[in-house]
N, C-alpha and C positions, 0 to 999 in steps of 0.2 A: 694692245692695252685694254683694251671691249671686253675683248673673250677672257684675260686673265680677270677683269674685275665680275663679268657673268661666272667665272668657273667659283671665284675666290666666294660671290654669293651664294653659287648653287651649293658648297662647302659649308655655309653658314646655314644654311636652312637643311642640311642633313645634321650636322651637328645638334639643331634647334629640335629637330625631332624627337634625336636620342636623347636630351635634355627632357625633353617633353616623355617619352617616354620613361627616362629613369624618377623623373622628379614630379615628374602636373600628374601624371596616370595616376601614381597612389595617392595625390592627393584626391583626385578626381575618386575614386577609387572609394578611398576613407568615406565621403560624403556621398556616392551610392548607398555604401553600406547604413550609415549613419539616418538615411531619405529611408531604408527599408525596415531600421529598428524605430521608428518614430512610426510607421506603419505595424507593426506588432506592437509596440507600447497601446497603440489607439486602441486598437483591439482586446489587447488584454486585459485594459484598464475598462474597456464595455465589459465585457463577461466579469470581469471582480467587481465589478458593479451594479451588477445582476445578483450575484450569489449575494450580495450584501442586501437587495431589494426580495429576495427570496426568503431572507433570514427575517425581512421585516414582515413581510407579507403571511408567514409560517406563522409569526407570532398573533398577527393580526386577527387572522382564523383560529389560531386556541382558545385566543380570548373570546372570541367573536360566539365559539362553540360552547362556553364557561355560561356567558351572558344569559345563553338561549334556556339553561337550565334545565335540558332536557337528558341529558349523561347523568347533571350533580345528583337528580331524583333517585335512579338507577342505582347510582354507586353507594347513597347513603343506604338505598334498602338492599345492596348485598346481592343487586340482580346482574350477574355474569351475564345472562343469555340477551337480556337487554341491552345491557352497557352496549357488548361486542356489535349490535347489531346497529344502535347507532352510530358508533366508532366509524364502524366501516362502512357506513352510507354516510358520513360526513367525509371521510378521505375521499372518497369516489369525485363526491361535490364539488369539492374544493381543490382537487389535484393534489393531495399528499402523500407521497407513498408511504411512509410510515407514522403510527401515532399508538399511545400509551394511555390506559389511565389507571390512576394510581389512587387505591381508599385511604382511608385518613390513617391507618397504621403505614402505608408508605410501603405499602405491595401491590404490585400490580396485576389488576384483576381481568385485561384486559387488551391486547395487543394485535395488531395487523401490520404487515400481510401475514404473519403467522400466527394463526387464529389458535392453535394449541399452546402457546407458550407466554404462561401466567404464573404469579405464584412466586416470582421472585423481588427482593426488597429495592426497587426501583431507586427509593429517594434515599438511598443510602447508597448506593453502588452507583453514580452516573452524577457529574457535575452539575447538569443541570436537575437531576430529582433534588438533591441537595440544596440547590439553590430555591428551585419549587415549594419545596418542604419550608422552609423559612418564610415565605410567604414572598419571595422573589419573581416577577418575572422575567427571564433572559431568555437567550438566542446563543446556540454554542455547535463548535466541531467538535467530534468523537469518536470512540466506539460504542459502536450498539450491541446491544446483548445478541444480537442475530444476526449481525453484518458489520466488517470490518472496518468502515467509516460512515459517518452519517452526519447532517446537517440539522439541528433539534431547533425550538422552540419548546418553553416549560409553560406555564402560568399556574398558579397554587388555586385552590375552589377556598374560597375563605367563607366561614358563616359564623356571624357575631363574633366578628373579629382574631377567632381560629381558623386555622388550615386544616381543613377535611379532605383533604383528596387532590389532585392535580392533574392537569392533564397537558401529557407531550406528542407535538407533530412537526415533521419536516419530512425531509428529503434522502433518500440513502444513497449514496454515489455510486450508483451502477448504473448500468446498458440505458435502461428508458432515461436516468435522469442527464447524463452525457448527450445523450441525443435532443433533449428538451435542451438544455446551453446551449449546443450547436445551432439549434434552430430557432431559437428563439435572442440569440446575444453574435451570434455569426454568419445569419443570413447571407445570402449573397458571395461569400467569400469560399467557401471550398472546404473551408478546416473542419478538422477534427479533434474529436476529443475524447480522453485517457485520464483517468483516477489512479489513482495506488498506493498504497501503504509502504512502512518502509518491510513489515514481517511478509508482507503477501506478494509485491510486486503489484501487477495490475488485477484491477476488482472491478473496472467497467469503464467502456468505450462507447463512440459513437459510430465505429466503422459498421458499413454493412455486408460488405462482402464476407464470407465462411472465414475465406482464405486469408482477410488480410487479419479479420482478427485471431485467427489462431497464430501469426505470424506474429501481430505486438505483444501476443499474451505470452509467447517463448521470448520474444527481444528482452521484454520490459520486466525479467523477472526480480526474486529477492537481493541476486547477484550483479544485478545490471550498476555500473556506475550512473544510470542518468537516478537508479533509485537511492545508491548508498553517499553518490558524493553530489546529487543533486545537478548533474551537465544541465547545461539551459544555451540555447543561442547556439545550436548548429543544425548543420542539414543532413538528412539521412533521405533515401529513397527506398519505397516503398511499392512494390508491382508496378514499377515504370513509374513511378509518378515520387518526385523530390520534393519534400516538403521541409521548412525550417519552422525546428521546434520549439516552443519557450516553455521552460517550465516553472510552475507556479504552485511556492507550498501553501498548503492547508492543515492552517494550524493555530487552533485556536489561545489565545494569548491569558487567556482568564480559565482553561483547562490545562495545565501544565504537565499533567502526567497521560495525557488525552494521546493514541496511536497516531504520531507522526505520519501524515500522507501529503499527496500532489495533484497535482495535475498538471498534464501535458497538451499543448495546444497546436497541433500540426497544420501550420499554414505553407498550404501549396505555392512554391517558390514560383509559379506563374503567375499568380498576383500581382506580383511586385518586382521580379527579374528583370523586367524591362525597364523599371524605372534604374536599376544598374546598368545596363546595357547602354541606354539611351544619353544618362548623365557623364559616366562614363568614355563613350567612343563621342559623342556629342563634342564633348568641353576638350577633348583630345584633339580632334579633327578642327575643329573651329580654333585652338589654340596654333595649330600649325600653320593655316589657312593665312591667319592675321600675322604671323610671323615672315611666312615665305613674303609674303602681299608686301608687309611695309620692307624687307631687303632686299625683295626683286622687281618690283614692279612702281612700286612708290615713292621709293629711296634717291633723293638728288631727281626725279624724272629721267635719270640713264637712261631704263628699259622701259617702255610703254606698248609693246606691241603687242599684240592682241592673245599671238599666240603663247604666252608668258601666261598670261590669265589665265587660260583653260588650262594651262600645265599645272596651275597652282591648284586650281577650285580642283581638280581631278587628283590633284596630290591629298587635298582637306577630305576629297572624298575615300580616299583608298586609307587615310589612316583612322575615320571614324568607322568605318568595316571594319580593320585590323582591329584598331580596338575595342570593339563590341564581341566579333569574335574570340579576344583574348578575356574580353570578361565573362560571356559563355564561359571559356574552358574555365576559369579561375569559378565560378558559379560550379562548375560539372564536375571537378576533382575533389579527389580524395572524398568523395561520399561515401558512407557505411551503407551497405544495401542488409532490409529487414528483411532475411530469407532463413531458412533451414541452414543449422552448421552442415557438415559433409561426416557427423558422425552420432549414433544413436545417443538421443538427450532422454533425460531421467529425472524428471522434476514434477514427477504427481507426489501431492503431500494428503495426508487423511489428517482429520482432525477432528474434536469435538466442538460443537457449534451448542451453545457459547461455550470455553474451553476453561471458564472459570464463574463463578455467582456465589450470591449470598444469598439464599433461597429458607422460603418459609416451611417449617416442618411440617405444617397440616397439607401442606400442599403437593400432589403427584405433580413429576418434573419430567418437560419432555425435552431431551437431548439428543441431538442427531448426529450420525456419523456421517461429515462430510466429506468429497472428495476436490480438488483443485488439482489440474491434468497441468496448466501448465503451456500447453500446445498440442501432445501429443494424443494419440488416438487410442483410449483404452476398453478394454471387454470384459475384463471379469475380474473381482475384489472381495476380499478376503477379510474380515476384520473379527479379531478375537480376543474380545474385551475382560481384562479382567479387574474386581473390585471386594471391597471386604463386607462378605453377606453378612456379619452382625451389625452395620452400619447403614448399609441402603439393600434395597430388595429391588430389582429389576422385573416387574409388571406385565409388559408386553414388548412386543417386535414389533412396529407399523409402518409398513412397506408403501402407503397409498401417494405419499411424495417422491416413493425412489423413481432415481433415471432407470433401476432396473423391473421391465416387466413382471407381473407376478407370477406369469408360469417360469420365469428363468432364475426362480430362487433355488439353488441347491441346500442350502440349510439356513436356518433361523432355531437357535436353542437360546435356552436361556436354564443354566442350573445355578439356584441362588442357593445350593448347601454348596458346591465347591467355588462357587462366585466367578460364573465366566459366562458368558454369551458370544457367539460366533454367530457373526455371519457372511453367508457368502453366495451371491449370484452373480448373473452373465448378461451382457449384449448381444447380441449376434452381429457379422460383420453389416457395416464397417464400424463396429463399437459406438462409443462415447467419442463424439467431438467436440463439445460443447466445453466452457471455460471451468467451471463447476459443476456441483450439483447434489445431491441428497440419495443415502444409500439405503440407509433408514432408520428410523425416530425411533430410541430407545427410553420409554415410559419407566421411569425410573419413582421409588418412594425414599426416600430418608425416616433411618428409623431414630435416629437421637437426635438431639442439638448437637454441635462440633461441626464435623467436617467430614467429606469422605470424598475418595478420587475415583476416576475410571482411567484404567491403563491399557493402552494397545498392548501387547503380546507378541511371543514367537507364532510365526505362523501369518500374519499383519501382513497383507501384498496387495499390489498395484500389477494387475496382466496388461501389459502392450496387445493392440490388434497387430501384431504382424507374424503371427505364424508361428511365433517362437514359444509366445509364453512367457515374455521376458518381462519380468518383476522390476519395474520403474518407480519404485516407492522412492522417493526422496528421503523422506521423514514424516515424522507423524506429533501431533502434539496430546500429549495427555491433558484431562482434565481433573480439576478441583475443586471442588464446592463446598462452602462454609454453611452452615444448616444452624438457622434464626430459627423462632417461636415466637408469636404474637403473646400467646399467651407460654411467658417465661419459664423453662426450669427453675426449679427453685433448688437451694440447699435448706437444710434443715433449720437454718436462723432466717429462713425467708429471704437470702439474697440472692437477685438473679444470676443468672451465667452471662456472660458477657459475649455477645456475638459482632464480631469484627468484617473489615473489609477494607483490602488496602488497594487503590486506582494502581499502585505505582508496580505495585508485585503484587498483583490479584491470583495468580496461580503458581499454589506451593509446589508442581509439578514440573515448573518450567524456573528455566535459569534466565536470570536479567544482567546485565550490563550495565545496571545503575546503582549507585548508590547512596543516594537520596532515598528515602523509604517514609513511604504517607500511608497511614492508617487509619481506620475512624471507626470510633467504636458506638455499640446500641446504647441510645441516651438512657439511662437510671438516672429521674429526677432525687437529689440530695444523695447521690453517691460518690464518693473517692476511688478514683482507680490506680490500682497498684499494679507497677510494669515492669519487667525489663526485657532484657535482651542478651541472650550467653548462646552456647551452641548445644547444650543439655535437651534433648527432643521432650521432652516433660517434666515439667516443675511445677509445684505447688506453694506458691504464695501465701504467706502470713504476714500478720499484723508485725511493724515494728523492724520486716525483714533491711537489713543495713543495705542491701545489693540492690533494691527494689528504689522506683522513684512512684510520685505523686501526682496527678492530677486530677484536676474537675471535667476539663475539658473533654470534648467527646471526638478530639482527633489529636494524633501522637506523631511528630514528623521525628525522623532518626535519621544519624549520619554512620555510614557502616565504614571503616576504614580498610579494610582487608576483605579480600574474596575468601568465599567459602561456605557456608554451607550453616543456617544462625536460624535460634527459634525466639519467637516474641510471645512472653506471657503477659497476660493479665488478668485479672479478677476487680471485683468491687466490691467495696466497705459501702455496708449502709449499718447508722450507729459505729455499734465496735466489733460489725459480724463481719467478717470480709467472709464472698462469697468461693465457686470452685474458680481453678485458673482453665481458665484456655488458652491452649496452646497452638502456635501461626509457623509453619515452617518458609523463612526467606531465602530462598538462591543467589549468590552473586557473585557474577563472573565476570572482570573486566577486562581479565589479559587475553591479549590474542593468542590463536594457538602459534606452532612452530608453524616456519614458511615453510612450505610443500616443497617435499626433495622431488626433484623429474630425473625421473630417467629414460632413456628413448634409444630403440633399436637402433636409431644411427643419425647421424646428423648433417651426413651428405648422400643425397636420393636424385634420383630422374625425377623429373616432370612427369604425376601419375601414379608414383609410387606412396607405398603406405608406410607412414614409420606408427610403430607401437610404443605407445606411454606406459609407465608404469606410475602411479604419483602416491606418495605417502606423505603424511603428517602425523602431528600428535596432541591432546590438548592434555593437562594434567586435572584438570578442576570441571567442567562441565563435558567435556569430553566431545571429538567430532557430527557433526551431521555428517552421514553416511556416503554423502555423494561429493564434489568436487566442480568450481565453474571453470570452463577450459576458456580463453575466447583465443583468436588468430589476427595478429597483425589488427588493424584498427575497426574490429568488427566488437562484439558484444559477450559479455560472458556469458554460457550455456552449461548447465548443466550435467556432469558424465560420472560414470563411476571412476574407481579408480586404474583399470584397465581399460583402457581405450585404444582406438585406431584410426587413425586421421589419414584419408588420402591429401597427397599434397599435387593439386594438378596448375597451379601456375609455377613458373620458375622463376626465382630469387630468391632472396634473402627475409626468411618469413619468423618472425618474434610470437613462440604461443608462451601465452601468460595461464598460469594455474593460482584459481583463489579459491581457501579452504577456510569453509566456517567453523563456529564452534556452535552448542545447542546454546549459546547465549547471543548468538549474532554478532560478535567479535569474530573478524577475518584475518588472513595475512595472504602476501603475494607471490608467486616465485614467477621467473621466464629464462627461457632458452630459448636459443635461437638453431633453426633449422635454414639450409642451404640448399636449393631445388635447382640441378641445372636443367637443361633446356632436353 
């Protein structure tokens, strides 16, 4: 009777287990997890509460620099070489990488760290010059005329109760200021930290290692889901080392048409692993412990011998092992590791830096031809610019920023009768590995009011270092710049031209995906502006026109219903003169292209062998970006052309997904699956 009731309990305490483990474990389980997001929330909520004390502090020092009155002198008397020099021994001062000042026409005369780049209408192109300009002071996110997101502070210089002039400083989200967060809101904890936009992917980290950052800068590109659908709350590993990531957008709510970007904050999963581990196999082993204990040992006093104890306290202990080791492994699977695909990526993109403005005519305009690698390792770039020489005149070539030396330039022309500039130099190995960088500054003049564009060209290449030569150009974006005058065009009844700039479709070179459209036009006190919106590339606006609308107002919101391809005139009435129209070329493109056909040499292979992709699409309206993101099974999308060649060297059953953009950043998906046996 002993032994059946000992056997019928030792029955009940394995039962009690498996109970324990189908049932306490995940809840035990849930509240690890839940104990290590309350440890990221802390944290997160430190650094967004830093950037928010940053925003205050930025503003702090504008004002602080307004007060001192040593800039407003400067600006009123029209001294550039001064203004700059204060400028930029007060950032130094104060820790501001970036800052602006702006004279009372609302141009700015004055910018660091790019000490060449002046001359455009600040408080008309940028939320916060606007807000400045009205005699506002705010704190906002954005983009900057020279880098892809940026933290501002504005304050307006007011004298006898006008606004003469303003001045903007903060933070640009790159390299230094990543590593300033980390260090100064993350102390002690290991994390890291990652900026990005959603056109660029990533724009600045806190990693130090070469390797790990050319490693995020390939993971985290324009293609990545953690940039286009926003993943937050999982764990990826990184050169041995797991980290879980939370991502955090930045996005200012009072700039609505401001470039959506993030940040990502990689906290090292040994921080806090243990507190899973511990709570976990802990609450697990103790839960069995107190089980076995009251149905064997305590139960009626049947059993009391000694040797029962130690079976049990030894049983509490082998299944808080078990299960700490079971939550290791549940911690260790399925992690994406940030490494190199297994097949050659293509994601350097050229660009103009800024790639759109509204720029003052008196003023020479310095543009740069920049490059973003992406990851990869390049040596030599080609860029062959073409523009319409009765509109602007291209000045000089100045090489003193490029990443490339000046003896490894092979050409620099510039012929403004047929309107093209090339240029093109080298690295020597091991190339360019850096995330960015500058190829060189094209000192550009505008010769009218209106507008005029610079376009990449046949010929436009991206060289890989690896022996081949191989042309890794992703894409390239052209530029557009609208061309203000302080002192106005006139028509012959003395009304101005009307010089525009739209945040939301700032470059009539590029195709947007919205269709919301924000415009703002140069104030003419006591004028009427006459507008519309057709697909006609030039019109001319009259008095009384029935097709034409009206306002006072010096901004124009429009709702576009259909994609395609729309031009925005206007002109101004002062009296009963209306003056000439200007004309705004809008792109928009909502729909995505076709899902990507795959095709592949075969779809059952050994372990090791290569199958070959073939992948096509089509878009009908803005038409494809040239390259394609492939990713494998639960890794990352990378970048390939559309022939490619994947080895497949583990065996099983493996899903590659193919996403295909359009030049509007509108994508779509396709996958097939491949069969690897052993």
């Amino acid at each position: 009777m002993l032994s059946f009731v000992r056997e019928k309990k030792f029955l009940t305490v394995v039962a009690a287990i498996f109970v324990a483990g189908f049932f306490i474990y995940p809840l035990l389980n849930a509240t690890a997890l839940l104990v290590t997001k309350n440890i990221v929330d802390r944290e997160t909520n430190s650094v967004s509460q830093g950037l928010m004390e940053d925003r205050a502090y930025a503003l702090d020092q504008v004002k602080d620099i307004i007060d001192s009155g040593t800039i407003s002198a400067y600006l009123a008397a029209g001294d550039r070489d001064n203004t700059l020099a204060v400028l930029n021994a007060e950032a130094q001062k104060r820790g501001l990488s970036t800052m602006t000042a702006v004279d009372k026409n609302g141009v700015a005369i004055a910018r660091i760290p790019n000490l060449g780049v002046y001359g455009d209408f600040a408080a008309q192109t940028e939320e916060w010059g606007r807000a400045a300009a009205a005699g506002i002071a705010v704190t906002a996110i954005g983009p900057g005329r020279t880098y892809p997101l940026i933290m501002l502070a504005a304050a307006p210089i007011v004298s006898s109760g006008t606004v003469v002039g303003a001045i903007y400083g903060g933070y640009r989200f790159d390299d230094a200021y990543a590593r300033s967060i980390r260090n100064k809101y993350l102390t002690g904890t290991g994390a890291q930290v990652l900026f990005y936009t959603m056109g660029d992917g990533r724009i600045g980290d806190s990693f130090n290692d070469p390797t790990d950052k050319t490693a995020v800068a390939g993971y985290f590109n324009q293609g990545s889901d953690w940039i286009q659908h926003g993943h937050t709350d999982e764990t990826l590993s990184l050169d041995g080392k797991d980290y879980f990531v939370r991502n955090v957008v930045l996005r200012d709510p009072n700039a609505p048409y401001a470039i959506e970007g993030g940040m990502l904050i990689f906290f090292p999963t040994s921080n806090f692993a243990w507190y899973e581990i511990v709570i976990a196999g802990l609450g697990l082993g103790l839960f069995t412990f107190f089980v076995a204990w009251h149905l064997v040992v305590s139960h009626e006093g049947e059993i009391t011998r000694r040797k029962y104890r130690i079976w049990i306290v030894a049983l509490g202990i082998l299944t808080f092992v078990a299960a700490s080791y079971a939550e290791q492994y549940a911690l260790q699977r399925n992690i994406p590791l940030i490494e190199r695909p297994h097949y050659a990526i293509y994601n350097s993109t050229l660009s103009f830096v800024p790639d759109s403005d509204l720029v003052d005519l008196a003023h020479e305009q310095r543009i740069s031809v920049n490059v973003i690698t992406g990851g990869e390792a390049v040596n030599a770039f080609e860029a062959v610019v073409h523009f319409d020489p009765s509109l602007v005149r291209v000045t000089e070539i100045e090489t003193t920023n490029s990443i490339c030396g000046p003896e490894f330039f092979i050409e620099r022309s510039i012929d403004n009768t047929k309107g093209e500039v090339n240029v093109t130099c080298a690295i020597p190995t091991p190339g360019f590995t850096g995330q960015d960088g500058t190829i060189a500054d094209l000192l550009v003049q505008p010769l009218h009011a209106g507008s005029f564009s610079l376009n990449f060209s046949t010929g436009t290449q991206v060289l890989a270092n690896d022996g081949l030569g191989t042309d890794v150009l992703r894409t390239v974006t052209d530029g557009n710049y609208q061309v203000g005058s302080i002192i106005m065009a006139t028509s012959s009844g003395g009304t101005p031209v009307v010089s525009l700039f739209s945040p939301s479709h700032s470059n009539s070179e590029r195709w947007y995906n919205l269709k919301d459209v924000q415009i703002f036009l140069t104030s003419v006190p006591g004028s009427i502006y006459h507008y519309t919106l057709d697909q006609d590339p030039v019109a001319s606006l009259s008095l009384n026109d029935p097709s034409s609308s009206e306002t006072t107002s010096s901004s124009v919101a429009l709702h576009i219903n259909n994609d395609g391809v729309y031009y925005f005139h206007v002109a101004a009435q002062k009296d009963s003169i209306i003056g000439p129209t200007t004309n705004f070329k809008i792109q928009i493109d909502t729909t995505p292209p076709a899902a990507p056909q795959i095709a592949m040499s075969q779809a059952t292979v050994k372990k090791g062998d290569v199958v070959r992709f073939d992948l096509n699409s089509s878009d009908s309206e803005s038409g494809l970006q040239s390259n394609y993101y492939v990713k494998i099974d639960n890794s990352i999308f990378f970048p390939a052309l559309p022939d490619l060649d994947i080895p497949f060297v583990d065996s099983g059953s493996h899903t590659v997904t193919v996403r295909v953009f359009d030049n509007a950043g509108n994508y779509s998906d396709s996958e097939i699956t491949v069969q690897v046996g052993s």
